[in-house]
Backbone as CSV, one residue per row, in Angstrom:
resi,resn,N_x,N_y,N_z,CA_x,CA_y,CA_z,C_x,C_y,C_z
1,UNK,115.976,141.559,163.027,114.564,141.861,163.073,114.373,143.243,163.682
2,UNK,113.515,144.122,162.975,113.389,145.385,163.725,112.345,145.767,164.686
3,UNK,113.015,146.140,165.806,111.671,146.417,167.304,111.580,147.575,166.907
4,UNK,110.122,147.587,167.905,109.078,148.671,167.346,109.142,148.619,168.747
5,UNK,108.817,150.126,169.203,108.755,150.749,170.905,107.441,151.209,170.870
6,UNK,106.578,151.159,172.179,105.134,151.084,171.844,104.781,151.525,173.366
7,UNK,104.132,152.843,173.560,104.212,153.963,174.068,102.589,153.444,174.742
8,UNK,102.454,154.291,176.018,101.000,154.553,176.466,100.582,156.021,176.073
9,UNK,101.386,156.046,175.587,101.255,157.892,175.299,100.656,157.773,174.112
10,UNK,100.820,156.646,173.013,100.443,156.463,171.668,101.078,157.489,170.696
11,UNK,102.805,157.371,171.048,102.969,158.723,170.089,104.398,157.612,169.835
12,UNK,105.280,158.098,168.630,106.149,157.238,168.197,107.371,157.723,168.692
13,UNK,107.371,158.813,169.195,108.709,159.591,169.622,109.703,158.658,170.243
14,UNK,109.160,157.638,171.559,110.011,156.558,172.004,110.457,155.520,170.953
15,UNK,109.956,155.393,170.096,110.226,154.438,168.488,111.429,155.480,168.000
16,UNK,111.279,156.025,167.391,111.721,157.414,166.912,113.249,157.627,167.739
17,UNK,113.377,157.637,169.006,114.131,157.673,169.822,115.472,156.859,169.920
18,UNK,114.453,155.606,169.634,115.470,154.215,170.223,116.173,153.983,168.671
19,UNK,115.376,154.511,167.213,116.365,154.251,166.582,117.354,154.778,165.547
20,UNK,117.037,156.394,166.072,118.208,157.246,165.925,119.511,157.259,166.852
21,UNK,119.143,156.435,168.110,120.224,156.044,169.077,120.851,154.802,168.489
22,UNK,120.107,153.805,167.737,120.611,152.900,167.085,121.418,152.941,165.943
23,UNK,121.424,153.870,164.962,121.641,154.740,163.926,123.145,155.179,164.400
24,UNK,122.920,155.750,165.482,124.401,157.086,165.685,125.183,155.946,166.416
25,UNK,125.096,154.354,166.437,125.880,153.571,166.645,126.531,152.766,165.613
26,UNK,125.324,152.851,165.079,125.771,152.262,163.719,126.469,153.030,162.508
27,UNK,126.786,154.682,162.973,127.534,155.435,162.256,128.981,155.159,162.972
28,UNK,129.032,155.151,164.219,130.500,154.616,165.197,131.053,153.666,164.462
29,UNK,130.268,152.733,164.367,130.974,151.191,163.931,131.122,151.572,162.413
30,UNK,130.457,152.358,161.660,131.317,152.742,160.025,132.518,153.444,159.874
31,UNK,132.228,154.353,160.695,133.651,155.734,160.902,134.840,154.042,161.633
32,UNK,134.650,153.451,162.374,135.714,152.483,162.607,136.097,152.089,161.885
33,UNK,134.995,151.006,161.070,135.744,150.163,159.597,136.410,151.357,158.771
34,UNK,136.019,152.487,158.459,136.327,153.601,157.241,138.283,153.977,158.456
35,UNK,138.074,153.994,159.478,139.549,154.443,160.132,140.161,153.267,159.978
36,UNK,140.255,151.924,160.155,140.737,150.597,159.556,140.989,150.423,158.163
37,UNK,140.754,151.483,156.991,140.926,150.756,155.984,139.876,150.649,154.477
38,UNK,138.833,151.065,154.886,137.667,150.590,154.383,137.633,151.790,153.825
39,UNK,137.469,151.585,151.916,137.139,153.015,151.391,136.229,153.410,151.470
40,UNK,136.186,154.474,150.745,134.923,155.522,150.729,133.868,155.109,150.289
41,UNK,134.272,154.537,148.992,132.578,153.911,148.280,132.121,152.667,149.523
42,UNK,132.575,151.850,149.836,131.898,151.017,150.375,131.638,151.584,151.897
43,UNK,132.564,152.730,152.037,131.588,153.233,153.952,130.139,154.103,153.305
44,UNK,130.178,154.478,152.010,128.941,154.870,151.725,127.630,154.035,151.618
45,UNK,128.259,153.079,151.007,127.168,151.797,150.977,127.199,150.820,151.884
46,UNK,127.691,150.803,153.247,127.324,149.919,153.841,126.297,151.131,154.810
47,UNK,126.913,152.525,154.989,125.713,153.806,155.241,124.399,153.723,154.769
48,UNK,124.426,153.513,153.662,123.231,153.259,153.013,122.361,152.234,153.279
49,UNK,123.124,151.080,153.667,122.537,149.736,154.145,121.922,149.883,155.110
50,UNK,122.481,150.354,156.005,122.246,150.126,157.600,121.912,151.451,158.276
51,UNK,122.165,152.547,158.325,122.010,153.728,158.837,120.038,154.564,158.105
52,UNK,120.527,154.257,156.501,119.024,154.764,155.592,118.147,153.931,156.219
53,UNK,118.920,152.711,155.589,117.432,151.375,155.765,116.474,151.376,157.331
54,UNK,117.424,151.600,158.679,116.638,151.566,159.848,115.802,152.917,159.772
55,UNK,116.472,154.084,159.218,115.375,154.981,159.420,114.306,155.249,158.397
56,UNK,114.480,154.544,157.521,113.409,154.657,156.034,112.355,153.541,156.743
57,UNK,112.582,152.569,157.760,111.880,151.583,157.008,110.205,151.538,158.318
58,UNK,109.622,151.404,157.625,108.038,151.441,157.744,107.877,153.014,158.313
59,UNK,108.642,153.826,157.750,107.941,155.482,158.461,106.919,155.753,158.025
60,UNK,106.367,155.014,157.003,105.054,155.721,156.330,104.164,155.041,157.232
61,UNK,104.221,154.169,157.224,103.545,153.439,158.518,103.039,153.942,159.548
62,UNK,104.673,154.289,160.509,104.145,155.076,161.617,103.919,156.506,161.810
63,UNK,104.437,156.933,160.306,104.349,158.585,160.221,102.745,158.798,160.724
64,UNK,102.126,157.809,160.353,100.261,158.208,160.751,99.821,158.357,162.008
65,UNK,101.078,157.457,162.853,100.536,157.088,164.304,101.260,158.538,164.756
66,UNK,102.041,159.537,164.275,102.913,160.599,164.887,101.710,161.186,165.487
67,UNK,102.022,162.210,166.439,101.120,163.294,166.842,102.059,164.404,166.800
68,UNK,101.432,165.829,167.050,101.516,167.019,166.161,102.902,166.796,166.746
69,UNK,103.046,166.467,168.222,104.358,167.061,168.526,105.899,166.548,168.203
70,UNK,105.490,165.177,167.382,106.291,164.296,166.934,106.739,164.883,165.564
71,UNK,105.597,165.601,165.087,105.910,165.680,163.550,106.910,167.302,163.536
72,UNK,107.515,166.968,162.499,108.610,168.957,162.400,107.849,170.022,162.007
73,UNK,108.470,170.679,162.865,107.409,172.045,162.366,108.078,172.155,161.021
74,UNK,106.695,173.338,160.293,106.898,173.674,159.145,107.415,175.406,159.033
């Protein structure tokens, strides 16, 4: 189930935060299986599973709740 981090500041950056830290763990534990054995196509697609999916999923969502300083400059 995916947590959502929920700020008094009302900005998503602590969301944002917790799951690019979640992400660059879940790249550890692929680079492991891929050093064990595990080819290429499937460290791509289990990447795809788990690394895309946490950061794709409801950004449109909270992309609204961002404030300026959350969002990338242009």
């Amino acid at each position: 189930m995916p947590v959502v981090t929920i700020s008094d500041k009302l900005s998503v950056s602590d969301h944002v935060q917790n799951i690019v830290g979640s992400c660059a763990q879940s790249v550890h534990a692929i680079r492991t299986l891929h050093a064990h054995g595990m080819c290429q196509e499937d460290t791509q697609t289990v990447y795809r599973c788990v690394v895309v999916a946490k950061l794709m999923y409801a950004a449109n969502a909270w992309w609204g709740f961002a404030t300026a300083a959350d969002r990338p400059s242009d």
